[in-house]
OpenMM code with the backbone's topology and positions (N, CA, C; nanometers):
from openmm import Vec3, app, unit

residues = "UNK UNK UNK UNK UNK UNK UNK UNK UNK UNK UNK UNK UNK UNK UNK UNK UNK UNK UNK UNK UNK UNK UNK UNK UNK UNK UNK UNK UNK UNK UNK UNK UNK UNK UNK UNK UNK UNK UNK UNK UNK UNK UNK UNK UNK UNK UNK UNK UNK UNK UNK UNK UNK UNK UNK UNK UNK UNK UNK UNK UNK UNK UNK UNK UNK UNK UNK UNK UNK UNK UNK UNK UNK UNK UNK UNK UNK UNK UNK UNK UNK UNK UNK UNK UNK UNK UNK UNK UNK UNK UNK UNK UNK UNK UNK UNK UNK UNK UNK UNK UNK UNK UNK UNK UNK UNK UNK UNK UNK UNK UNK UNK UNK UNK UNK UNK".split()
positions = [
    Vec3(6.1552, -18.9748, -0.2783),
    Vec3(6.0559, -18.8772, -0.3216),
    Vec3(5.9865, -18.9298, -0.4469),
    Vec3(5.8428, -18.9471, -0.4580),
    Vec3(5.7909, -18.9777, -0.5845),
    Vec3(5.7640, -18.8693, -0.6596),
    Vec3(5.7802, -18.9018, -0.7976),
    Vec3(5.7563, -18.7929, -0.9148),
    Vec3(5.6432, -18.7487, -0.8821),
    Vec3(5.6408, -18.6057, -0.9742),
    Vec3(5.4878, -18.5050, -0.9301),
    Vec3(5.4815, -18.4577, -1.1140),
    Vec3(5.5554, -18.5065, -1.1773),
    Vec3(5.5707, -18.4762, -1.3367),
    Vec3(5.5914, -18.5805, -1.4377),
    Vec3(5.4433, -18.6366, -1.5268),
    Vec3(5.5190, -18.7196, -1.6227),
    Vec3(5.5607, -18.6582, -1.7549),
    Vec3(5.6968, -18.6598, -1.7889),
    Vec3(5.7564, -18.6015, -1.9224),
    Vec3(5.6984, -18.6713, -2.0481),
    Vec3(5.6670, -18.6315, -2.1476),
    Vec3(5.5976, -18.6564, -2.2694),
    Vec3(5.7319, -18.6622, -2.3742),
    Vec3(5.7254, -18.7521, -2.4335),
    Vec3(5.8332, -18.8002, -2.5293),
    Vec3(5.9525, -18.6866, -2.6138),
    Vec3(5.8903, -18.6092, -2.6220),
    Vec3(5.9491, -18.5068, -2.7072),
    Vec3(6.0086, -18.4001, -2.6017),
    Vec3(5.9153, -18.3860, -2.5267),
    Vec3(6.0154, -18.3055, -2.3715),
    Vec3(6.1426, -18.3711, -2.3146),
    Vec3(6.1661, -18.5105, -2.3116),
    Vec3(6.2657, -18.5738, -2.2693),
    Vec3(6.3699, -18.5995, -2.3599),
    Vec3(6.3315, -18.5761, -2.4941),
    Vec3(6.4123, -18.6024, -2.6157),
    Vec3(6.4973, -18.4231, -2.6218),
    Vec3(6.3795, -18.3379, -2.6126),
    Vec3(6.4724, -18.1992, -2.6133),
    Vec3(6.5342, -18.2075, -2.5133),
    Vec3(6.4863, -18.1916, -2.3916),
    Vec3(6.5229, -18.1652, -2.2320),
    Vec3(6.7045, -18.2485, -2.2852),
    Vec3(6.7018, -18.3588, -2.3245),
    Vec3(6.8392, -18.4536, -2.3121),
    Vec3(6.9332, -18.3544, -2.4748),
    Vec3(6.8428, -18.3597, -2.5394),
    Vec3(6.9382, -18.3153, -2.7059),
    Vec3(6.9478, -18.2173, -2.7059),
    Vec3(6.8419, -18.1304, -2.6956),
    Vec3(6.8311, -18.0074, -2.7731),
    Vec3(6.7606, -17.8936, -2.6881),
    Vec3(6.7678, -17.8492, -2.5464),
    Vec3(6.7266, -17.8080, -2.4913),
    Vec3(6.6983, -17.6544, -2.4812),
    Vec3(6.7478, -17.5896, -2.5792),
    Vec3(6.6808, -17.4848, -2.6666),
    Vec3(6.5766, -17.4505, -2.6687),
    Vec3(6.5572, -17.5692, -2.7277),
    Vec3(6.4329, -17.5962, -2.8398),
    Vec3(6.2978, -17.6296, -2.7224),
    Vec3(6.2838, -17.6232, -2.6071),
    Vec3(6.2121, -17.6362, -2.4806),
    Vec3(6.1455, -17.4766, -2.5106),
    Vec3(5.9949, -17.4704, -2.4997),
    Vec3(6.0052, -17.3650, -2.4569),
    Vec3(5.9970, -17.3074, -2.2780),
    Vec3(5.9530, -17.1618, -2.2907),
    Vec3(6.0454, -17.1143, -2.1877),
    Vec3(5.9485, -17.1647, -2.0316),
    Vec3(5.8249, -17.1821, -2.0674),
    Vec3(5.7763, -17.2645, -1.9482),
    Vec3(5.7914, -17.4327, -1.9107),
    Vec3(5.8208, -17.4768, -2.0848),
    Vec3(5.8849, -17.6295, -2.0373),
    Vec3(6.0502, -17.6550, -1.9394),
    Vec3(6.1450, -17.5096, -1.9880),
    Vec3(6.2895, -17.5091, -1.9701),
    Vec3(6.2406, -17.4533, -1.7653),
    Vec3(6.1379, -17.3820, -1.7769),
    Vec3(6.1277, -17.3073, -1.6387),
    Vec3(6.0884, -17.4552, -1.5255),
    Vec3(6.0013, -17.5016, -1.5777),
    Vec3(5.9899, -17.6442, -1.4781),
    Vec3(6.0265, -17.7816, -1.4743),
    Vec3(6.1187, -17.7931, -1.6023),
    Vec3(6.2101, -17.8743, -1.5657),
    Vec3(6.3042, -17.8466, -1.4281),
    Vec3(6.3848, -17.7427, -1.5028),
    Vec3(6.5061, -17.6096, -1.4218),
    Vec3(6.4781, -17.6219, -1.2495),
    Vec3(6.3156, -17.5893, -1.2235),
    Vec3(6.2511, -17.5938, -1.1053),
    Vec3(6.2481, -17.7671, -1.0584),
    Vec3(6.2517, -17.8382, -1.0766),
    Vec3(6.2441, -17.9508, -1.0989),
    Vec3(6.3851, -18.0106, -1.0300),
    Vec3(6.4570, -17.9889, -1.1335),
    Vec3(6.5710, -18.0731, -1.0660),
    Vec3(6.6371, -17.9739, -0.9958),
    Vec3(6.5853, -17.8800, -0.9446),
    Vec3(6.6524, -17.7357, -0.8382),
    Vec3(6.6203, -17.7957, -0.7106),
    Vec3(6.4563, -17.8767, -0.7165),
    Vec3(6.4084, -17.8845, -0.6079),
    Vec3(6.4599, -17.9891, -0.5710),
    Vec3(6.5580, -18.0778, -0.6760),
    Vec3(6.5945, -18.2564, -0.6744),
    Vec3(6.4495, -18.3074, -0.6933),
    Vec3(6.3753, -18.3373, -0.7540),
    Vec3(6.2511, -18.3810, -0.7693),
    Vec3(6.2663, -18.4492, -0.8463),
    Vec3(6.1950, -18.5858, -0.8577),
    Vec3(6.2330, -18.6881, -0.9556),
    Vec3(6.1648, -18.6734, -1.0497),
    Vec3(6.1770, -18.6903, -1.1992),
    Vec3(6.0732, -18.6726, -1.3497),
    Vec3(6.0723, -18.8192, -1.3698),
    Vec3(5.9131, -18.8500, -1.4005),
    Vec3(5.8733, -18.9972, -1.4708),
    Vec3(5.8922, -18.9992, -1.5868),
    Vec3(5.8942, -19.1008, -1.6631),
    Vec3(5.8996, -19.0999, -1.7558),
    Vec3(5.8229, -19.2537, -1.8316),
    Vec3(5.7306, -19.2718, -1.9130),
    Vec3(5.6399, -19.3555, -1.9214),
    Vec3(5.7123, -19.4451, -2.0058),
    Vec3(5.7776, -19.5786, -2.0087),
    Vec3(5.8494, -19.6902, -2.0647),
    Vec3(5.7690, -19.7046, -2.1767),
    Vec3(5.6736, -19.6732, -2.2497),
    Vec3(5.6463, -19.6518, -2.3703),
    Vec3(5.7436, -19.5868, -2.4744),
    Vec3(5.7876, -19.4420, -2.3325),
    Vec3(5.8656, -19.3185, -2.4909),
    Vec3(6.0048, -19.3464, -2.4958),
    Vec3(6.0237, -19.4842, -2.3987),
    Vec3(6.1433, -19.5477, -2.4632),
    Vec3(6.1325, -19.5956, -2.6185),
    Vec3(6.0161, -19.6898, -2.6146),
    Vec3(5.9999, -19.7355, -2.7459),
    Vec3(5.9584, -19.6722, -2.8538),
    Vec3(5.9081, -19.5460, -2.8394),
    Vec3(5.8921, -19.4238, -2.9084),
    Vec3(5.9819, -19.3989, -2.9879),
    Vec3(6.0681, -19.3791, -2.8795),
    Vec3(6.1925, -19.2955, -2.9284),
    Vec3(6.2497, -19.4355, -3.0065),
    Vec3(6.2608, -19.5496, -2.9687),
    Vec3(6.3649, -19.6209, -3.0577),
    Vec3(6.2720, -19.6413, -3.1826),
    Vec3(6.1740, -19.6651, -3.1875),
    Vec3(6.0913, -19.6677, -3.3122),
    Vec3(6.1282, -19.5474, -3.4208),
    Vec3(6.0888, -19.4321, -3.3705),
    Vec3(6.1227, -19.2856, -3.4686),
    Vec3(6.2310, -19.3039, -3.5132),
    Vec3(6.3333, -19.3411, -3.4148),
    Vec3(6.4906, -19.3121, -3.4546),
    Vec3(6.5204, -19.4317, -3.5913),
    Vec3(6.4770, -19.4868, -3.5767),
    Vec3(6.5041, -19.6727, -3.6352),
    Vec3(6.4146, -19.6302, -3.7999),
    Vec3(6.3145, -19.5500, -3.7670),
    Vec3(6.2381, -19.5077, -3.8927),
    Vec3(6.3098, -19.3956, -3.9667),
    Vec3(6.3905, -19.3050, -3.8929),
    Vec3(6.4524, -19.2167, -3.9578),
    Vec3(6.3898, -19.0798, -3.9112),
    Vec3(6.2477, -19.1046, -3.8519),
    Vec3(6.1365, -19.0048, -3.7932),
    Vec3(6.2172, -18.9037, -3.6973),
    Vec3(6.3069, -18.9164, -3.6593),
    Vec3(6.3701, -18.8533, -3.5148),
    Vec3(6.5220, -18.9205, -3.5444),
    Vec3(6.5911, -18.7158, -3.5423),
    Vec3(6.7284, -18.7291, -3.5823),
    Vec3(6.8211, -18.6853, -3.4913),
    Vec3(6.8782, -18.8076, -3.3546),
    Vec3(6.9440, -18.7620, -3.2399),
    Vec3(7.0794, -18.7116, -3.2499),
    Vec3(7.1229, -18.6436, -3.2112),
    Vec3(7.2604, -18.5880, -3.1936),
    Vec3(7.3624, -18.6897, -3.1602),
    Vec3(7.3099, -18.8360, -3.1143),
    Vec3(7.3912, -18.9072, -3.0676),
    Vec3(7.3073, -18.9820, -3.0988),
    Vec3(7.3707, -19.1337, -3.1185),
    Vec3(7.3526, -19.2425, -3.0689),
    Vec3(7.2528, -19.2758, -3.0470),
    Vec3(7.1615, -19.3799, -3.0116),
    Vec3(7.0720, -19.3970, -3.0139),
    Vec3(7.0782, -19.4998, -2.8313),
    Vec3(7.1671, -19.5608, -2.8526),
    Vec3(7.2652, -19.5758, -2.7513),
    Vec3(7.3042, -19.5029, -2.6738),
    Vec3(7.3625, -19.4264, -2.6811),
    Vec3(7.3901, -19.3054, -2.6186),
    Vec3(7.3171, -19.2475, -2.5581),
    Vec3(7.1990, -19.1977, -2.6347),
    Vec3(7.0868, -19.1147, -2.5291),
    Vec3(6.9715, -19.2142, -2.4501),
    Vec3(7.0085, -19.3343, -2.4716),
    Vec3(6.9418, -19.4025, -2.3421),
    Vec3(7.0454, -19.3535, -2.1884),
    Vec3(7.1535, -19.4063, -2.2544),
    Vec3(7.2939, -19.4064, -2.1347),
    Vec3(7.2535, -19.2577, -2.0561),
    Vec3(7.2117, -19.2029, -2.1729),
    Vec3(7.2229, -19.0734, -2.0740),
    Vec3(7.0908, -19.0881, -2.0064),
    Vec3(6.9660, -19.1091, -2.0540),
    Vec3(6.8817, -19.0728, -1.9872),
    Vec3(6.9235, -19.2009, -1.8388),
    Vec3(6.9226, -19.3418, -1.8430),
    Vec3(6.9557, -19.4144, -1.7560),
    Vec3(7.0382, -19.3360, -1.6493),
    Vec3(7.1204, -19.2885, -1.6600),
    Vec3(7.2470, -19.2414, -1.5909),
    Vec3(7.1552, -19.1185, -1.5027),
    Vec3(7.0484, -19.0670, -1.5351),
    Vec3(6.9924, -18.9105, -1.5243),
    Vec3(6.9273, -18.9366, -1.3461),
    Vec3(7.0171, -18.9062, -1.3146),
    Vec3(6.9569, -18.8938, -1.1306),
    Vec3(6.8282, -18.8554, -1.0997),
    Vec3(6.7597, -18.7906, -1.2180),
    Vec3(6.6255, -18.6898, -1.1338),
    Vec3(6.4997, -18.7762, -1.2527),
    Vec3(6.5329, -18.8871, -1.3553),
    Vec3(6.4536, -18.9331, -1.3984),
    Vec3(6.4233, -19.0834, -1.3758),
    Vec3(6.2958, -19.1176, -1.3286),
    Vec3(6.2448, -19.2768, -1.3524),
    Vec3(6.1571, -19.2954, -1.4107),
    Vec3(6.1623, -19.3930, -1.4804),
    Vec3(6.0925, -19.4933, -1.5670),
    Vec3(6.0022, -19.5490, -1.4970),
    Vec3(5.8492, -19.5528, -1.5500),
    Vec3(5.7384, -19.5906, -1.4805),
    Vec3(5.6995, -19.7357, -1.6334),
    Vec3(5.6884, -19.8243, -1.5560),
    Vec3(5.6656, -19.9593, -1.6411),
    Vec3(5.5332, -19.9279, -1.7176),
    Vec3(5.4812, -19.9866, -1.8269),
    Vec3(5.3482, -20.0442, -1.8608),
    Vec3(5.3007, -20.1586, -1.7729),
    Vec3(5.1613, -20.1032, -1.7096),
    Vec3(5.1408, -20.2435, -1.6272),
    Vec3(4.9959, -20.2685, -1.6743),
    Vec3(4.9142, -20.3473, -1.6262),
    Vec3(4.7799, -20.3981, -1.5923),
    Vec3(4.6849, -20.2811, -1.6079),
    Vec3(4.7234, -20.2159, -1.5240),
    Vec3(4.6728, -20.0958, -1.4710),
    Vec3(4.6470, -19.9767, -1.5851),
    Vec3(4.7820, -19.9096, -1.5922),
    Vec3(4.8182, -19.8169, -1.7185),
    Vec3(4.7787, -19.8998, -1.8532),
    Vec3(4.7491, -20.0369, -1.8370),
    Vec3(4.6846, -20.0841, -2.0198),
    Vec3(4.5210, -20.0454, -1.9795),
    Vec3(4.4939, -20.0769, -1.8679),
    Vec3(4.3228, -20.0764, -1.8859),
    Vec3(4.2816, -19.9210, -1.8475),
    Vec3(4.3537, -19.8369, -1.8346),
    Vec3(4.3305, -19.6746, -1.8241),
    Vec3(4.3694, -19.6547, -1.9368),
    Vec3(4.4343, -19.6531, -2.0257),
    Vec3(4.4515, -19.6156, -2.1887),
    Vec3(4.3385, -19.7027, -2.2514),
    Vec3(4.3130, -19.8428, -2.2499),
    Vec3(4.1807, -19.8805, -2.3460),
    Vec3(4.0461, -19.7755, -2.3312),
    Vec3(4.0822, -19.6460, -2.1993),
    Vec3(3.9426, -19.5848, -2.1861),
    Vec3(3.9753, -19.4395, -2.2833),
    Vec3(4.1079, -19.4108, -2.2937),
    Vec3(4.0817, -19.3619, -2.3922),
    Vec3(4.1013, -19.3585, -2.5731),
    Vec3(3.9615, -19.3539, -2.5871),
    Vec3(3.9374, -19.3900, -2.7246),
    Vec3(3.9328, -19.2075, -2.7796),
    Vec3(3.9489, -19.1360, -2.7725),
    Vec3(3.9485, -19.0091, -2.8310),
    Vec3(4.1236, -19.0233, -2.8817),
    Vec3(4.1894, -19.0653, -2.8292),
    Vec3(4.3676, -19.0500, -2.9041),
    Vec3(4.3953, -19.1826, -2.9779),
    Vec3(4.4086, -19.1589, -3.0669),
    Vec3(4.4513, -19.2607, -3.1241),
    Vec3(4.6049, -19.3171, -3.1315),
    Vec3(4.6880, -19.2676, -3.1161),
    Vec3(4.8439, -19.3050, -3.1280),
    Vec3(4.8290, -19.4010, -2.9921),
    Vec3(4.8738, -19.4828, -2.9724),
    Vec3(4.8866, -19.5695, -2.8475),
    Vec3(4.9927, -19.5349, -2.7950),
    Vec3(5.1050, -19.4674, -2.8270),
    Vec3(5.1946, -19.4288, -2.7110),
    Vec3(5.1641, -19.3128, -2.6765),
    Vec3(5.0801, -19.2366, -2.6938),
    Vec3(5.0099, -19.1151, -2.6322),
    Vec3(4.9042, -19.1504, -2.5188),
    Vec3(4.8572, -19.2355, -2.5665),
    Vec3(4.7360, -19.3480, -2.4986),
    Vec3(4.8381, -19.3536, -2.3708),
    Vec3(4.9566, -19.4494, -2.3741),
    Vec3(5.0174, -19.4968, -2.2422),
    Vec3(5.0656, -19.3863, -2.1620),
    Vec3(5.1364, -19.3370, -2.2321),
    Vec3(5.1534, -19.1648, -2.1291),
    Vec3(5.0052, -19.1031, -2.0505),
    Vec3(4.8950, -19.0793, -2.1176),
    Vec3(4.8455, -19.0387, -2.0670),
    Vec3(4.7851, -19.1163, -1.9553),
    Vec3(4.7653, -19.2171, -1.9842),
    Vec3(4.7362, -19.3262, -1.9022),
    Vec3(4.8264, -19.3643, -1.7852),
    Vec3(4.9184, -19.3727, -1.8244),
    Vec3(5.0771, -19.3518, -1.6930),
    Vec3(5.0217, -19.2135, -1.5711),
    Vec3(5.0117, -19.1391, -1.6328),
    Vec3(4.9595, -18.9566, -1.5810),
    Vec3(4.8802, -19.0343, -1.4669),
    Vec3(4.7858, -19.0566, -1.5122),
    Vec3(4.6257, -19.0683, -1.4593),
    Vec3(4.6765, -19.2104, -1.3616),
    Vec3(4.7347, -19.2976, -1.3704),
    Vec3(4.7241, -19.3717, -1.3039),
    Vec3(4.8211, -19.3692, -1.1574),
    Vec3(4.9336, -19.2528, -1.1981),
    Vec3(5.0131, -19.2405, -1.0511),
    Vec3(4.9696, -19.0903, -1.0250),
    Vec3(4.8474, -19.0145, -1.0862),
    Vec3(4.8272, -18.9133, -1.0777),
    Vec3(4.9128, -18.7877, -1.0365),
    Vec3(4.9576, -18.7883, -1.1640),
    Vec3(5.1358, -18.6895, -1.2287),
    Vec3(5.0637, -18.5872, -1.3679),
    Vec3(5.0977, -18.4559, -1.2777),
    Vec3(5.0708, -18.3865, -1.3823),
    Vec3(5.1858, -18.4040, -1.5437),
    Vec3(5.1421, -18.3597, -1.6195),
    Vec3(5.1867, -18.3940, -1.7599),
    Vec3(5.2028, -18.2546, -1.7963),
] * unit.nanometer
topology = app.Topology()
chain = topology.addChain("A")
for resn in residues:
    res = topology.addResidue(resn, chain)
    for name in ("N", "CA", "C"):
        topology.addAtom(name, app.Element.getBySymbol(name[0]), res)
């Protein structure tokens, strides 16, 4: 089954840590999500996201840093969608965001056409 959802860095960081902290329409379609077994993307950028923040001190995980890869790796209903060719020359179009790992997510979205 291919994903129909790409997760945005901070959704996959709560969704795994702190899932509380989701609100109640992010917690409702995840929930729906892996109810249906549906697989969640996840853009190989907010890997490096996340190890960047964490490494800066920016983002304070409950675990490991280590750890919450293991977990996300281990996570049956999530895959990792690469940076390719493709997803670089659909983010150089957008010039309105400036953060470049926002750039690749959105660009990831648009290029396997996955709502976000």
């Amino acid at each position: 089954m291919l994903p129909r959802l790409l997760l945005d860095t901070h959704i996959v960081i709560r969704w795994v840590t702190e899932s509380k902290k989701l609100s109640k329409e992010q917690a409702r379609m995840l929930d729906g999500a892996v109810r249906r077994q549906e697989i969640l993307a996840l853009s190989a950028i907010s890997l490096l996201e996340t190890a960047v923040l964490a490494s800066q001190g920016k983002l304070q995980l409950k675990m490991s840093l280590t750890d919450f890869f293991a977990e996300l790796q281990s996570n049956a209903f999530l895959s990792v969608l690469p940076l390719t060719y493709e997803v670089a020359s659909e983010a150089a179009l957008l010039g309105n965001l400036r953060d470049p790992a926002d750039r690749a997510i959105v660009a990831t979205a648009r290029v396997h056409r996955l709502s976000r």
